[in-house]
C-alpha positions in Angstrom: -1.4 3.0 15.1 -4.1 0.5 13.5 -2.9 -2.5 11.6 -5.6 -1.5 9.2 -3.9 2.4 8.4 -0.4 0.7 8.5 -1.7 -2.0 5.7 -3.4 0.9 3.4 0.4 2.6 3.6 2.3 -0.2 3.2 -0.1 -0.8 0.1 0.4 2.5 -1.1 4.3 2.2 -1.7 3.6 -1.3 -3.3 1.2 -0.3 -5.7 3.1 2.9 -7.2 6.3 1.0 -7.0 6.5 0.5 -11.1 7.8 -2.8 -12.5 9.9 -0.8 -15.0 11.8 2.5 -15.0 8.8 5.1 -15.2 8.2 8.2 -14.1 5.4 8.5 -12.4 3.6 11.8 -12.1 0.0 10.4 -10.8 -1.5 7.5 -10.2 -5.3 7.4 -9.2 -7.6 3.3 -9.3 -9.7 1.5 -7.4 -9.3 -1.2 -5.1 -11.0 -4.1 -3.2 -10.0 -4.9 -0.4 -10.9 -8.8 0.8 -9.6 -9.6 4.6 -9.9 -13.1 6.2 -9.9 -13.6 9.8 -9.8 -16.6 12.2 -12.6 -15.2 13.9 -15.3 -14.4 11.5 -16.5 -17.3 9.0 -16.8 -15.1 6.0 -14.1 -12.7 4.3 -14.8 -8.8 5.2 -14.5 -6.7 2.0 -14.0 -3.3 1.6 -13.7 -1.0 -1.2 -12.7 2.4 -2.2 -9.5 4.8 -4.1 -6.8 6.4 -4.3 -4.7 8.7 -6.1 -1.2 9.8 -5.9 1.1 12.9 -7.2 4.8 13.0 -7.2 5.9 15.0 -4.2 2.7 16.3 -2.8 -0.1 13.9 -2.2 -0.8 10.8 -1.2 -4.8 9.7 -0.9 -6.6 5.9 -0.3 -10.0 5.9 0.6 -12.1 3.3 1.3 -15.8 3.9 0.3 -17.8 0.7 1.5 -18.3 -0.8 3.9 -17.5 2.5 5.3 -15.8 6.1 5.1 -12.1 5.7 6.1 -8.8 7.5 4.7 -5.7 8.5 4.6 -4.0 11.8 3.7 -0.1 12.2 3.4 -0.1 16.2 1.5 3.9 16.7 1.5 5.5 15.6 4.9 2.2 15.9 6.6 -0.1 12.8 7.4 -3.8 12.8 8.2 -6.2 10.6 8.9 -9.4 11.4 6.5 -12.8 10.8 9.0 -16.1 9.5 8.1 -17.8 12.7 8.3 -14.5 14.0 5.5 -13.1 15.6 8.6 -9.2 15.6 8.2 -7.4 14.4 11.6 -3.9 15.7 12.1 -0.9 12.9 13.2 2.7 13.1 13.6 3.3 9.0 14.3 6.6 8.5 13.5 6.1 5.6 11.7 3.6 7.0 9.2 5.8 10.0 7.9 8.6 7.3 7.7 6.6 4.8 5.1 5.3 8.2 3.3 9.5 9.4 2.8 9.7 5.6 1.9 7.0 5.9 -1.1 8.2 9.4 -2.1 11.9 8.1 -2.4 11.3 4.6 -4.0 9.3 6.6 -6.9 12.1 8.7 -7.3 14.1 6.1 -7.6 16.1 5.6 -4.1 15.3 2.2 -3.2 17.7 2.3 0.3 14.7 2.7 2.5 13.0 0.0 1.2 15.7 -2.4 1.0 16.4 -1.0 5.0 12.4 -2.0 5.7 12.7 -5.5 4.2 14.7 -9.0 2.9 13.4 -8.8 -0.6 12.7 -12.0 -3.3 11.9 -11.6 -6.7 10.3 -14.0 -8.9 10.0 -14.0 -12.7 6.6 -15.4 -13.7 5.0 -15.8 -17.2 2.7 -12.9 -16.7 5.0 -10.5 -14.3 6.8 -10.6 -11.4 6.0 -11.4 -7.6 8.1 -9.9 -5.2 8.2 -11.2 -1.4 9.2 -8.7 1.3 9.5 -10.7 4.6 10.0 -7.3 6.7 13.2 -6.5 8.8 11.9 -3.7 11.2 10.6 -4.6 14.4 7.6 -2.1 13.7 6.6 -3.9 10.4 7.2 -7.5 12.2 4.3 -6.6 14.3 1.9 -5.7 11.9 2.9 -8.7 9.3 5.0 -11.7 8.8 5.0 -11.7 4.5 3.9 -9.8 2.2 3.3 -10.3 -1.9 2.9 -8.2 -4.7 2.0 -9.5 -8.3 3.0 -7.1 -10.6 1.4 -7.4 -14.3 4.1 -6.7 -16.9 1.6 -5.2 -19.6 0.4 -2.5 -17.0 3.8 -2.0 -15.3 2.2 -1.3 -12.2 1.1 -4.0 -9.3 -2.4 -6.1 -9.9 -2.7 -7.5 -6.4 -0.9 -7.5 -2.8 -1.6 -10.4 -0.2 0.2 -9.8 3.5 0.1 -12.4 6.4 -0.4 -11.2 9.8 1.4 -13.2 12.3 -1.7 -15.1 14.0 -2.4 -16.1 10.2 -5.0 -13.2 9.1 -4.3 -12.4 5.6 -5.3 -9.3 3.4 -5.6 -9.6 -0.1 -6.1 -6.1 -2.3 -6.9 -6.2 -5.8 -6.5 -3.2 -8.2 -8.4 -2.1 -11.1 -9.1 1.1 -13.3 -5.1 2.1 -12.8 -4.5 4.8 -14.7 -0.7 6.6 -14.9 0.3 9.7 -15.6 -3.0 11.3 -16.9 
């Protein structure tokens, strides 16, 4: 599996993770994506959106610099082509994060706190949350991970994950909008 579809699922379950107690129904914004590697000399930015309803679909697509996606419609898990071709998968390790955003919405926090040691830290605008992960799968794709959650909007503003040769991603949200 790419590091780049394990990122956009691992960003998934952070984004739609709520702050607060919510219910949340759908969940459709926009992101940028901004990735900084050793071996280019600029950031690499990408762009594109998602959407999300309780118990049946999961969607993040980027749009620029090109067509790339990923489906998750109930337990299944596709990859979405340039050409909007839908590519069937059964990796394991996919289906696992999508029963880990499904659950954590609903409120079942076990398989997260399974995936990852966990800080939490009060700030004057939100809270940023740490997951250093615990699973040898998620070691391999990243060493840290943060998500800044606003308080206002509930839902997360920004997540930044470290690879372990010292690549980071940074993806910044806009245009949430929940339950409507």
């Amino acid at each position: 599996m790419s590091r780049r579809l394990l990122y956009t699922i691992l960003t998934l379950v952070m984004v739609i993770m709520p702050l607060k107690a919510v219910k949340v129904r759908t969940l459709t914004g926009e992101f940028r994506q901004v990735r900084e590697q050793a071996m280019f000399d600029e950031p690499q930015e990408s762009r594109g959106h998602f959407s999300f309803m309780a118990d049946s679909l999961l969607r993040w697509e980027y749009t620029t610099p090109q067509k790339f996606g990923l489906i998750a419609k109930n337990n299944k898990v596709s990859i979405l082509r340039e050409d909007g071709s839908e590519q069937s998968t059964s990796a394991y390790a996919l289906e696992s994060l999508v029963k880990m955003i499904r659950q954590s919405i609903a409120g079942n926090w076990q398989e997260a706190a399974e995936q990852f040691n966990v800080e939490r830290e009060e700030t004057k605008d939100g809270v940023v949350i740490t997951l250093i992960p615990v699973k040898r799968a998620n070691k391999q794709a990243f060493t840290k991970m943060k998500i800044w959650l606003d308080k206002a909007e509930v839902l997360a503003k920004m997540v930044k994950m470290w690879e372990k040769n010292g690549d980071t991603t940074t993806i910044y949200f806009q245009n949430l909008q929940l339950n409507k």
